[in-house]
ZAGUGU-372144 format. One line per field, with one value per atom (N, C-alpha, C): z, x, y; residue in one letter; atom name. Coordinates in pm, whole numbers, plus 32768, in hexadecimal, padded with zeros to 4 digits. Layout:
REM residues N
zz	(Z / ...)
xx	(X / ...)
yy	(Y / ...)
aa	(A / ...)
at	(CA / ...)
REM end
This chain:
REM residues 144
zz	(CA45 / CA2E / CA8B / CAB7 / CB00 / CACD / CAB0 / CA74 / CAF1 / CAA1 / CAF8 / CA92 / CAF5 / CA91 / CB02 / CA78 / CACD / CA8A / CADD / CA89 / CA7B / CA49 / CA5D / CA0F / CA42 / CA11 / CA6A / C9FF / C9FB / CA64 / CA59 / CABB / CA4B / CA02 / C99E / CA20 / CA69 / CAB3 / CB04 / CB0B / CB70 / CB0F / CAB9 / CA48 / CA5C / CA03 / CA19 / CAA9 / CAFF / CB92 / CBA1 / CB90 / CB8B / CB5F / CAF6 / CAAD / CAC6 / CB01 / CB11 / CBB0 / CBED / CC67 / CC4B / CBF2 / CBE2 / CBA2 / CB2D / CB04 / CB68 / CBCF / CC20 / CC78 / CC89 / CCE3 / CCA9 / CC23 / CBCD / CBAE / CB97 / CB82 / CBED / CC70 / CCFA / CCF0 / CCF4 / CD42 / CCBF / CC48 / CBDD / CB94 / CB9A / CB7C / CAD0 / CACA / CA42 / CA59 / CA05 / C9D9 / C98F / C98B / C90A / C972 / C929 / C978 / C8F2 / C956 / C8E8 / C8FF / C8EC / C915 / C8C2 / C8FD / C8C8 / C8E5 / C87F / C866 / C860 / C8C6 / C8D7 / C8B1 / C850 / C7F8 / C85F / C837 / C889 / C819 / C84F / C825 / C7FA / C856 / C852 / C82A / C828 / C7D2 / C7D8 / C810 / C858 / C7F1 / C783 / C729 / C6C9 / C6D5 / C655 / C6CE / C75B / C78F / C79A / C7A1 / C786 / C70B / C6B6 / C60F / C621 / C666 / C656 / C6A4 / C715 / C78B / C71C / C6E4 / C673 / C61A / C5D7 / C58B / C5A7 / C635 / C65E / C6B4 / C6DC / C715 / C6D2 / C6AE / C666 / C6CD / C76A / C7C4 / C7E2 / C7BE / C7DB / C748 / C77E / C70B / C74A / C6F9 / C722 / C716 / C725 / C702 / C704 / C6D0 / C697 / C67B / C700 / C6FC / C6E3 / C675 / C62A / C671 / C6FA / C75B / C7F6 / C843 / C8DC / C911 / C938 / C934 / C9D7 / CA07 / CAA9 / CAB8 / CB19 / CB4F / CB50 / CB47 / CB73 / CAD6 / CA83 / C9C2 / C993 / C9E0 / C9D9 / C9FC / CA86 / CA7B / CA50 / CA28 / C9D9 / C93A / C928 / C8A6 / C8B5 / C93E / C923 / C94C / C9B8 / C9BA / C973 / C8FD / C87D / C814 / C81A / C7D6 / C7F3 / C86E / C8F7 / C8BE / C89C / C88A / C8E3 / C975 / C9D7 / CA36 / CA5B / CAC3 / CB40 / CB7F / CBDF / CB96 / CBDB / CB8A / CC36 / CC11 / CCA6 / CC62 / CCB9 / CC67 / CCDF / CCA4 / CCC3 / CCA5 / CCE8 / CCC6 / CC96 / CC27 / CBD7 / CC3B / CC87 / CCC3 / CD55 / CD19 / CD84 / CE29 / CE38 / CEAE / CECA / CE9D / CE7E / CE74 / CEE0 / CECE / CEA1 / CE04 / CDEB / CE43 / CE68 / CED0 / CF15 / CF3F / CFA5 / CF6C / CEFB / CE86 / CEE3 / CEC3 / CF10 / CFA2 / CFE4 / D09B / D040 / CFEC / D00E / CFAF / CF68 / CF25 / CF64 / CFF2 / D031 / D079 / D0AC / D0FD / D0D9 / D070 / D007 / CFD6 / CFD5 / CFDE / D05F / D0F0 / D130 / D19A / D189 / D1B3 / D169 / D0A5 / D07C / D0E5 / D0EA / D10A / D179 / D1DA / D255 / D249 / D26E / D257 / D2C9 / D2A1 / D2FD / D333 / D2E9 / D2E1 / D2F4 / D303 / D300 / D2C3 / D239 / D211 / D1E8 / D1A7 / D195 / D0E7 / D0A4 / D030 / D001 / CFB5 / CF74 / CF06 / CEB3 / CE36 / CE13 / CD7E / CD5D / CCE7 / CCB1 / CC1A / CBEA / CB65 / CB0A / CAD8 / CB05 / CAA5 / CA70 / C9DB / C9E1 / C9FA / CA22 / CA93 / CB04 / CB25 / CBD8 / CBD4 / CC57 / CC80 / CD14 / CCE7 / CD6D / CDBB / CE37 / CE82 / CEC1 / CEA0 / CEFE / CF6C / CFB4 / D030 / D065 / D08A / D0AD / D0F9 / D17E / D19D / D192 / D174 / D173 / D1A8 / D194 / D1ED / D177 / D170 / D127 / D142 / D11F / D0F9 / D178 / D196 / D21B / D214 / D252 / D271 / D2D9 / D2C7 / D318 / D3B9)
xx	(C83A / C8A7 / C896 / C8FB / C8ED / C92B / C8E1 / C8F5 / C97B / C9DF / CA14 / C9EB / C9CD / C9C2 / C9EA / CA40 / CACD / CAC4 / CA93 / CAA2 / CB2B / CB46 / CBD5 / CBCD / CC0D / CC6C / CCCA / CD19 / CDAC / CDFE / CDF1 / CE32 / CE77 / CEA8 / CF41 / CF90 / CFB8 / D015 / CFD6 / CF44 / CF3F / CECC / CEDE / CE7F / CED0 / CF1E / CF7F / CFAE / CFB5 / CF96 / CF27 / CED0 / CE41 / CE04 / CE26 / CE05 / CE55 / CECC / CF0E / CEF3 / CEB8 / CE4D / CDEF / CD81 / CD38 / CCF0 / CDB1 / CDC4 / CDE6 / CE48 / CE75 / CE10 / CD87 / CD29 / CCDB / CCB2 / CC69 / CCB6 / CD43 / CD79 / CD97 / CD92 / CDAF / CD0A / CCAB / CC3C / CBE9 / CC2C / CBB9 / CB59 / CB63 / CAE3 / CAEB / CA6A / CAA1 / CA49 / CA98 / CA95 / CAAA / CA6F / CA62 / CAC2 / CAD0 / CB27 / CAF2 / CA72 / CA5F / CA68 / CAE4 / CB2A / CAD1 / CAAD / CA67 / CAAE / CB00 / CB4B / CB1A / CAEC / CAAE / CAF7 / CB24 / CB5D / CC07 / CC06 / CCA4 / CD12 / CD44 / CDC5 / CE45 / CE48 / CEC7 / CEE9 / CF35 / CF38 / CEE0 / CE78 / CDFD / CDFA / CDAC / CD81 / CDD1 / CE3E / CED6 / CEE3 / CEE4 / CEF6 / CE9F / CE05 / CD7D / CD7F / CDA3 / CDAF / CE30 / CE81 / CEEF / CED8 / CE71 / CE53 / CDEC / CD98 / CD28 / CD58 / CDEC / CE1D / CE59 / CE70 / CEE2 / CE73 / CDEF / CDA8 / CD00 / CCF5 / CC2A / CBBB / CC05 / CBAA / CBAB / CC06 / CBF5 / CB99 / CB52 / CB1F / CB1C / CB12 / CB22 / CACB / CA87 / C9FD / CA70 / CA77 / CAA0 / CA36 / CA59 / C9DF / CA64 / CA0B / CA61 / CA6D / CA36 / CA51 / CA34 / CA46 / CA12 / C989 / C972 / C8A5 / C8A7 / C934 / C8FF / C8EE / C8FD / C8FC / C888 / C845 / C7C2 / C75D / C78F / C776 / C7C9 / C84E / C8BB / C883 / C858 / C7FA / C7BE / C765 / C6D2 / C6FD / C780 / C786 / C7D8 / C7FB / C844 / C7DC / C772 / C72E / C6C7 / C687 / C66B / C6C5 / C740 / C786 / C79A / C7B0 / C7D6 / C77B / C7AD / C774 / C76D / C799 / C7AE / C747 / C6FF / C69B / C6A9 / C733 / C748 / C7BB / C7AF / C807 / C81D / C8AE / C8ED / C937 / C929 / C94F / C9DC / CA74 / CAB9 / CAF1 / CB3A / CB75 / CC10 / CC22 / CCA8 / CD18 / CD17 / CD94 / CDBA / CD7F / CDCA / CDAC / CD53 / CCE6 / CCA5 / CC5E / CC01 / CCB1 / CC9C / CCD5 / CC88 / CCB1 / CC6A / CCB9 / CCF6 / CD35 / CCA3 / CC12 / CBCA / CB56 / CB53 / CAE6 / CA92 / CB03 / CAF7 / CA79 / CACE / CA91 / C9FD / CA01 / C979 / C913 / C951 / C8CD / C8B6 / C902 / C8EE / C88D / C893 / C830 / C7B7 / C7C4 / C744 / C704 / C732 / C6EE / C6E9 / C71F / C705 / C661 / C670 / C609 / C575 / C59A / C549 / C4DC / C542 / C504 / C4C3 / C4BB / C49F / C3EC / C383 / C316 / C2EC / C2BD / C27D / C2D4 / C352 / C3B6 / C392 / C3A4 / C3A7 / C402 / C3F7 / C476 / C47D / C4B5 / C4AC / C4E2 / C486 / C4BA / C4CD / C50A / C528 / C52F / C4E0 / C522 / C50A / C572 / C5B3 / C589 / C539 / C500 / C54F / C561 / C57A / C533 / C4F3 / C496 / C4AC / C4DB / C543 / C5A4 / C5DA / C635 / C61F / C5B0 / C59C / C59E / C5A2 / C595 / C50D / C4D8 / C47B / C4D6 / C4B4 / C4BD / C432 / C42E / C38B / C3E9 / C384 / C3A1 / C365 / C376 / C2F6 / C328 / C2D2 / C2E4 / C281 / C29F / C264 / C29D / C23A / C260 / C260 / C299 / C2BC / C26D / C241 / C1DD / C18B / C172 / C0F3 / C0A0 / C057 / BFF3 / C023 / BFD1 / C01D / C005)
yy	(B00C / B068 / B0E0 / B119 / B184 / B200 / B271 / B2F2 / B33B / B386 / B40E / B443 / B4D2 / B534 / B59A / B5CE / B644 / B6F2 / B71E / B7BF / B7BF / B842 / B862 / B8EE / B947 / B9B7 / B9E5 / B9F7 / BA07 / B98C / B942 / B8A4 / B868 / B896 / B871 / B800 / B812 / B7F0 / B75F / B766 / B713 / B688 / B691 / B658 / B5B2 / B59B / B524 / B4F1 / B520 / B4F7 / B4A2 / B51A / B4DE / B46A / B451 / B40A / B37B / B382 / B324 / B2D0 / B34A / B300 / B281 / B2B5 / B2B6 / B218 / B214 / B1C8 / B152 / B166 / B114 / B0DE / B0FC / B0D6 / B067 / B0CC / B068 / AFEC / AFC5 / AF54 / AF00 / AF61 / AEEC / AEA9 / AF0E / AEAA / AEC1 / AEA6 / AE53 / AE86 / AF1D / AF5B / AFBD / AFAC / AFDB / B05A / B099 / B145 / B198 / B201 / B269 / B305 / B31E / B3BA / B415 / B4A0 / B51F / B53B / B5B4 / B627 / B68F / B6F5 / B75D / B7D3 / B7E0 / B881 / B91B / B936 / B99E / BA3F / BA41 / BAC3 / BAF1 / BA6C / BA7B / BAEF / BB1B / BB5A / BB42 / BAA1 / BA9A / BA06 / B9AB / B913 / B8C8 / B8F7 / B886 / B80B / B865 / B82F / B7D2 / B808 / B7AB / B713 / B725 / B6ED / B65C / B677 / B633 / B607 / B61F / B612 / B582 / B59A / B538 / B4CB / B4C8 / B450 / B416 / B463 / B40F / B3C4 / B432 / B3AD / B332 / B343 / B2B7 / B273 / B297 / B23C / B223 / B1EF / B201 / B206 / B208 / B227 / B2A3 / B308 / B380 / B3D5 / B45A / B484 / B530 / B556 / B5F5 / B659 / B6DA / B725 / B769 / B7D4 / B888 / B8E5 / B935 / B9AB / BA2B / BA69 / BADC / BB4C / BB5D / BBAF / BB94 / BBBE / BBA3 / BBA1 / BB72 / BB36 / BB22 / BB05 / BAD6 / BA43 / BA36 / B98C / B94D / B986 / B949 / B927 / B993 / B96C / B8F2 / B8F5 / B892 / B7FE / B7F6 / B793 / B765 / B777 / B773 / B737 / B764 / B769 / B6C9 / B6C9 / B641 / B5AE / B5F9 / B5A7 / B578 / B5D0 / B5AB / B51F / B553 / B4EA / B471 / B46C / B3D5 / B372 / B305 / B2A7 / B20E / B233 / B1D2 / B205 / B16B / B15B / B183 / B1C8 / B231 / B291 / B322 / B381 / B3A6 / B3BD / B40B / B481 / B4E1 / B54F / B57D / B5B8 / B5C9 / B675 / B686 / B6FE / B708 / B73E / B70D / B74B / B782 / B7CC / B74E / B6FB / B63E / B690 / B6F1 / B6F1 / B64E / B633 / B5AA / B535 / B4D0 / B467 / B3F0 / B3D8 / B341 / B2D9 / B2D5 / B27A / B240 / B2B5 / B2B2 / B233 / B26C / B233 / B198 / B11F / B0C1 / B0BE / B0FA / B10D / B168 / B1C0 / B1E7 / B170 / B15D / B0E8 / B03C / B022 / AFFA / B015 / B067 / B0DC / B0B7 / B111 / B0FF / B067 / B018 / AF6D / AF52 / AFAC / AF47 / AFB9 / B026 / B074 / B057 / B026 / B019 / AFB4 / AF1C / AEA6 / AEB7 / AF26 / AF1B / AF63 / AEFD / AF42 / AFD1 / B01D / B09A / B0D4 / B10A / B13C / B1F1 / B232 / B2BA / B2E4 / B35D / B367 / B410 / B452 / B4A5 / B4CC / B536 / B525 / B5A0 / B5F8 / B673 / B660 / B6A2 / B696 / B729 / B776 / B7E7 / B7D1 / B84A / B863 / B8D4 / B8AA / B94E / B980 / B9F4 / BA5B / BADE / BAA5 / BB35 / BB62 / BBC0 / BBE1 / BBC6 / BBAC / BBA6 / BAFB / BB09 / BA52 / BA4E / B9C3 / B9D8 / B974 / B94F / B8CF / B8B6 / B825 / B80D / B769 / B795 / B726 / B6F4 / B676 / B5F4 / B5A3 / B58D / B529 / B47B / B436 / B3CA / B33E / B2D4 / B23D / B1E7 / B1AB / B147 / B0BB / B086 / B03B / B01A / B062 / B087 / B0C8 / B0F4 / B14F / B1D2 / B25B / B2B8 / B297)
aa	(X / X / X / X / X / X / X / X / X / X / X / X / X / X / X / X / X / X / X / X / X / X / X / X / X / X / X / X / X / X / X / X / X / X / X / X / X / X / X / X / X / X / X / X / X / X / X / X / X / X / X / X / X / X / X / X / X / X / X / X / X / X / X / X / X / X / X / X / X / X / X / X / X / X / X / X / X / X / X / X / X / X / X / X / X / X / X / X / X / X / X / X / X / X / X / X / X / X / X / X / X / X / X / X / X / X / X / X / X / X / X / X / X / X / X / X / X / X / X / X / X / X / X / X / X / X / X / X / X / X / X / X / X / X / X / X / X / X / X / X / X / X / X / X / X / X / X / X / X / X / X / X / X / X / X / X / X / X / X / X / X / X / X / X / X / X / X / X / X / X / X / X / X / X / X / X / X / X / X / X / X / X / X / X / X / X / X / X / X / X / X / X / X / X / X / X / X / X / X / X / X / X / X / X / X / X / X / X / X / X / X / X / X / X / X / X / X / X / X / X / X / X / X / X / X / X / X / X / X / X / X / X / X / X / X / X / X / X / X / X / X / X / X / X / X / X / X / X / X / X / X / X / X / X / X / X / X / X / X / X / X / X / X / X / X / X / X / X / X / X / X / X / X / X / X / X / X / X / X / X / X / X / X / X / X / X / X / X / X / X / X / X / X / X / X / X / X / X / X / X / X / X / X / X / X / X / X / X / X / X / X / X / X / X / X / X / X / X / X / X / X / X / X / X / X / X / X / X / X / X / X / X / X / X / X / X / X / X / X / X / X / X / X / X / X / X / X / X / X / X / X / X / X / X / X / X / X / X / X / X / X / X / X / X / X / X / X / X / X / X / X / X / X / X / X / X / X / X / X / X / X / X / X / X / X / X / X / X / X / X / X / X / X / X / X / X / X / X / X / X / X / X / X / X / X / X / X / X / X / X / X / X / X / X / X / X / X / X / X / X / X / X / X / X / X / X / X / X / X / X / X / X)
at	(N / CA / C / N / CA / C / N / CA / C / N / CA / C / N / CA / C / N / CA / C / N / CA / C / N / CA / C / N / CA / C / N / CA / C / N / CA / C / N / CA / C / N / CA / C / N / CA / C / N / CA / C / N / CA / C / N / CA / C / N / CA / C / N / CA / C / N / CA / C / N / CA / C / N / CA / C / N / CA / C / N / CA / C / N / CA / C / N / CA / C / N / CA / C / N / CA / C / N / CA / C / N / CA / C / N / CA / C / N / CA / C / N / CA / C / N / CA / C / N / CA / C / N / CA / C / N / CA / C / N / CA / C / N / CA / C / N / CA / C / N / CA / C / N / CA / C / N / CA / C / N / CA / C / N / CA / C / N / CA / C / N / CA / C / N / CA / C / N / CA / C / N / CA / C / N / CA / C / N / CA / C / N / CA / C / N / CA / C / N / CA / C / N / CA / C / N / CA / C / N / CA / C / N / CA / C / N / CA / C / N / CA / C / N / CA / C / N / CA / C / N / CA / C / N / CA / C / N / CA / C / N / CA / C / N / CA / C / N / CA / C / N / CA / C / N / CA / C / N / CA / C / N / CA / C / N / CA / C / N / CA / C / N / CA / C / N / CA / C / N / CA / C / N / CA / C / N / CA / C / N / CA / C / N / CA / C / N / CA / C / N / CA / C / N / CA / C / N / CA / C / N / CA / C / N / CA / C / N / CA / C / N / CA / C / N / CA / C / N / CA / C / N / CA / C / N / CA / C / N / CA / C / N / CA / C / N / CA / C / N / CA / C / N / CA / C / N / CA / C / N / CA / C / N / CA / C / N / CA / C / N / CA / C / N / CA / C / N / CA / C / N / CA / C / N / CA / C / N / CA / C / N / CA / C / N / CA / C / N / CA / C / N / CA / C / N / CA / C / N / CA / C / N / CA / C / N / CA / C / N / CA / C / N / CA / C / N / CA / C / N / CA / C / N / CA / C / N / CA / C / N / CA / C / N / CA / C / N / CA / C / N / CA / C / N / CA / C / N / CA / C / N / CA / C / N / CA / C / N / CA / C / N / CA / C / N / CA / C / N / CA / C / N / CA / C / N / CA / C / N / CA / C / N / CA / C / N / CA / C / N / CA / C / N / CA / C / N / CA / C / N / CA / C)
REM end
């Protein structure tokens, strides 16, 4: 299964778009999925909106944070929940095209397969309010 997990505040408008991407990818090429929208102390329909995709789909599920925490608490909170063996994380304002999804997890099986690969990796922590980033490079099933 493959996790989204979508911050969002105040994206009333672009939620059902979204979602209707998202949907359309997963049904062309087969894939199954969870959508966690993490409502980050939105203001404005976010939440009535997320509330109504949950009820009409059981793959969507929603977090409600009772005030603004920032994107990066938003995360965390969704990637805690994700229950799919990859999580791609999107941005609710349809920045992020799942259209892309496909081409990159191609990518990703076909860079995997290639031994002594060089790759590069980032990953983004929440601590708190602050966020770190640490960065690595490594080879894929080689030696350095």
């Amino acid at each position: 299964m493959i996790s989204m997990v979508i911050p969002v505040y105040n994206e009333a408008e672009s939620l059902e778009p979204l979602y209707q991407e998202i949907d359309e990818v997963a049904a062309a090429h087969g894939y199954q999925v969870e959508i966690v929208f993490v409502n980050d102390g939105s203001t404005d329909d976010s939440w009535r909106v997320i509330e109504d995709l949950a009820a009409r789909d059981r793959r969507v599920r929603g977090i409600r944070f009772r005030r603004n925490f920032g994107k990066a608490a938003a995360l965390a909170a969704g990637f805690e929940d994700a229950r799919g063996e990859l999580v791609f994380t999107l941005d609710a304002d349809l920045q992020d095209d799942p259209h892309e999804i496909p081409q990159f997890l191609a990518e990703m099986v076909s860079v995997g397969s290639k031994k002594n690969t060089l790759v590069d990796i980032t990953l983004t922590l929440a601590v708190g309010n602050d966020t770190i980033t640490l960065q690595s490079r490594t080879r894929l099933g080689g030696s350095k």
